[in-house]
N, C-alpha and C positions, 0 to 999 in steps of 0.2 A: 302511370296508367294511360294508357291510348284511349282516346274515343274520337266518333266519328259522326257526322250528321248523318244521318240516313232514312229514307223516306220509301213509302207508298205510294208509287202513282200509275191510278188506274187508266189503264189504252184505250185508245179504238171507244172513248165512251164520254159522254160531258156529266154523267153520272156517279159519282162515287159508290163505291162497291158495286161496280160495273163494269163493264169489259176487261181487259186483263191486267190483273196487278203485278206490275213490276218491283224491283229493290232499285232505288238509285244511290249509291253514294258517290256523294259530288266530286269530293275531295278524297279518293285513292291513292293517293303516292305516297310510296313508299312500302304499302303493304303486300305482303308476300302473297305468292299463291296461296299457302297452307290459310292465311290470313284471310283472303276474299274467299276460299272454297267456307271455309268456318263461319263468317257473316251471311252468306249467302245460304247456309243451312238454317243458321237463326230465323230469314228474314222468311224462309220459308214459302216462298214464290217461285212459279216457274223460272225464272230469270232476274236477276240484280244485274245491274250495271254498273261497272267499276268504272269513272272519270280521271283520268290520267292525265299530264302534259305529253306532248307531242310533237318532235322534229320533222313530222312530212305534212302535217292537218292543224286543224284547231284545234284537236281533243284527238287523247285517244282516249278506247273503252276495252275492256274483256268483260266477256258474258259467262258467267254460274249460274246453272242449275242447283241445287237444293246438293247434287251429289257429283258433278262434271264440269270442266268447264266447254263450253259449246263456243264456236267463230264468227257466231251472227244472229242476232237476236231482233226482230223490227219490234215489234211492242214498245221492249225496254228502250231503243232507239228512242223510240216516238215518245214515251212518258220523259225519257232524259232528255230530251232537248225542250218539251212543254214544260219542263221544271225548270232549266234554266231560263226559257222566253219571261214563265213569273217572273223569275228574279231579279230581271232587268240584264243578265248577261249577255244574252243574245236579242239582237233587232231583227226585224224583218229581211229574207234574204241566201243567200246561198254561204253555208258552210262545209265544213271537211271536217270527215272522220276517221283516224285509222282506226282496224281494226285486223282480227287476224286474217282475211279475205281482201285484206288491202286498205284502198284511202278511197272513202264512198260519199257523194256530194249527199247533204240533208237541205231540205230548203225547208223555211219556214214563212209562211206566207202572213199579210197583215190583218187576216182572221183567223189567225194562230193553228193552221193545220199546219203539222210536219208532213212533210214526203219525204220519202227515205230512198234514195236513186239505189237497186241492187244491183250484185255482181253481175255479170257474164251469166244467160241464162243456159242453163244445157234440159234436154230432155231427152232419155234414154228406155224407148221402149223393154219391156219384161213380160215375161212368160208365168204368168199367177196361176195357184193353183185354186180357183174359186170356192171347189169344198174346204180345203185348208179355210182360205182368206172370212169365209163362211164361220168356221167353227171358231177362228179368233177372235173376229169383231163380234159374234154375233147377231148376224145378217142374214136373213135367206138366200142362198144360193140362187137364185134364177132374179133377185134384184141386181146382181151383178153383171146378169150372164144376159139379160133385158138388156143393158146397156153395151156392153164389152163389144160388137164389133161398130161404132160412134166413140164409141171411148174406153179406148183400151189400156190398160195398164201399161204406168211407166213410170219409174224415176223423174224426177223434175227437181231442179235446183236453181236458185239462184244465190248462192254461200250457203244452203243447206240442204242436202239431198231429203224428198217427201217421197215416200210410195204414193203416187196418185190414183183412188178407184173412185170409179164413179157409180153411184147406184141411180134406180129408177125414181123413188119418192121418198118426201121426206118422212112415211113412216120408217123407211130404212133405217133414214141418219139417226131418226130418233130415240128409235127402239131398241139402237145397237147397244150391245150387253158384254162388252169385250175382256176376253182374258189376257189379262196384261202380259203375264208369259208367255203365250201365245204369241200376242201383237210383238212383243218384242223381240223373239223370234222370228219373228217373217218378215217385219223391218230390217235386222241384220242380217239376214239370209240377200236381202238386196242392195244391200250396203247404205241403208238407208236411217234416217233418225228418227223418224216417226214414221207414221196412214195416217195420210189426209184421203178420208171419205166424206164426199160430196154429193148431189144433187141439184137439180135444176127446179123442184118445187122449192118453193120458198113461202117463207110467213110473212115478208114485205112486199108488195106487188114491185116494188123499184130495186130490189138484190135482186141480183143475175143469179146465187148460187144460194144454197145452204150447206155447210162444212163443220163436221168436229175434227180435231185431232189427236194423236197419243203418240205419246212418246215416252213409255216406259222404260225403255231403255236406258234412256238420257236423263232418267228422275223425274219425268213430266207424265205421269198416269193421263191425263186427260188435260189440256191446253184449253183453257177458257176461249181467247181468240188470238191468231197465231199471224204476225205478220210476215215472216220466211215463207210459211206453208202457201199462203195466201200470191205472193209473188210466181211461187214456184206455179202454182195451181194456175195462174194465168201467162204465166211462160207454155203452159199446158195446153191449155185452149188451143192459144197459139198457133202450136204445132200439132194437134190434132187436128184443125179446120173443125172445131168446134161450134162457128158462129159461120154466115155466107161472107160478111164483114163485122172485123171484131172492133165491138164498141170502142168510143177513144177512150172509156170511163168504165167501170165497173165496179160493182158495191156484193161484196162476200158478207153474209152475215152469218155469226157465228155466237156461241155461248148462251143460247139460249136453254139447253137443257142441260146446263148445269148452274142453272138461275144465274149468269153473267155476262149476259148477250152485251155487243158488240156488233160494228160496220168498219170495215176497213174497205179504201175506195186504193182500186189496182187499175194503173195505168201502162199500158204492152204497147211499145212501141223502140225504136230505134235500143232502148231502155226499161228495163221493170221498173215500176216506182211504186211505193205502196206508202198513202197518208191515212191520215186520222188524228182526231183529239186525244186531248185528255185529261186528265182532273188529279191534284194532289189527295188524296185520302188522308195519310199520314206522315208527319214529320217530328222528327227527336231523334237522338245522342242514343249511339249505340258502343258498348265498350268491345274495345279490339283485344281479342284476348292473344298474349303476347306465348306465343308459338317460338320455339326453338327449331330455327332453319339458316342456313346459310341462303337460299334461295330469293333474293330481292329482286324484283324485277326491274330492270332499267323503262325510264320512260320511254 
């Protein structure tokens, strides 16, 4: 019988059962896809983190959903590297991660924030159809339509494409009441993994934004707080000349109306980099249930 360490550790939060709960297992090798998609159902979190050995980094990782495997996960990044900082495996400093979007620098600093340096950012304006976009999330129509020529809809990625909309206030974000099937169809209609919907009021006078996201599609109904999206969202700004000068700093807060708020601090520059804390929740042995596959992954 296979078993495996495997933990709870919540993002973006120095709070336990706060900000977003990732799956980490440490020690991955060996075990097949069919193997990590099946724990990462168990662990029942937007994301588990599989820990690999690795011939171009220090680690490699692959990122499950609950039902997919996804190429880029910041949360989980950031709970797995603050798990390993506990453990003493890693020091203060710059490491290497492969992953399926490449080999991505993680720094971890000597008051134990991860930064997560992301991909190559892209942003790809789209043509949205605000009633549709309306009737999915659950949003008033002219909160969209208040913002849209400032901030027009677009694709935005940095290793994970987000529909970016922006609304006018955070009764918007708040209020939104979204039909997953819906949302999940107008995310794949843009070739996209989630809507990240935003705002500029916020409950912190010091966050620049307020943000939920969903990604139904990908087995993510609703993303407590979402490091990819969050990247993507200020690869955004960006290139919409959202700010007259875009801060060197910024603080997204997110997860607050699904009681699991979170601040992830997004830095745009030559580089996306997106940090934050995080806090172990839970740790214990979880049995690998021994699946019939030829399918092993090489490290």
């Amino acid at each position: 019988m296979d078993t495996r360490r495997a933990l709870l550790v919540d993002a973006f939060t120095t709070e336990p059962l706060a900000g977003n709960a990732a799956g980490v297992v440490p020690d991955a090798d060996g075990l097949s896809v069919e193997q990590m998609q099946a724990v990462a159902r168990e662990l029942s979190v937007s994301e588990t983190a599989f820990l690999r050995p690795s011939e171009s980094a220090d680690r490699r990782v692959r990122y499950f959903t609950p039902t997919q495997e996804v190429d880029l996960c910041g949360h989980a990044t950031v709970a797995a590297h603050a798990h390993l900082s506990e453990e003493g495996v890693l020091d203060a400093g710059v490491h290497t991660l492969e992953t399926n979007v490449g080999d991505l620098e993680i720094e971890l600093t000597d008051d134990g924030v991860v930064w997560m340096t992301q991909s190559r950012p892209t942003v790809r304006p789209v043509d949205v159809d605000y009633e549709r976009a309306s009737e999915a999330l659950g949003v008033p129509v002219e909160s969209f339509r208040a913002v849209a020529d400032e901030l027009p809809a677009a694709v935005a990625s940095t290793g994970l494409p987000f529909l970016v909309l922006g609304v006018d206030f955070l009764d918007a974000v708040g209020g939104a009441t979204p039909d997953m099937g819906a949302v999940a169809a107008l995310a794949d209609e843009h070739d996209a993994t989630g809507v990240y919907l935003f705002c500029f009021d916020t409950l912190d006078a010091e966050s620049t934004l307020h943000a939920r996201m969903f990604a139904p599609g990908a087995g993510v109904p609703e993303d407590p707080v979402t490091g990819t999206a969050s990247g993507a969202c200020g690869a955004y700004l960006e290139h919409v000349g959202a700010f007259d000068t875009l801060p060197d700093e910024m603080q997204f807060e997110q997860g607050e109306f699904v009681d699991r708020p979170g601040r992830v601090r997004v830095r745009v520059g030559d580089e996306v980099r997106v940090g934050g804390r995080a806090v172990t929740a839970f740790d214990g042995t979880l049995v690998v249930p021994e699946i019939d596959t030829d399918e092993i992954l090489e490290a």
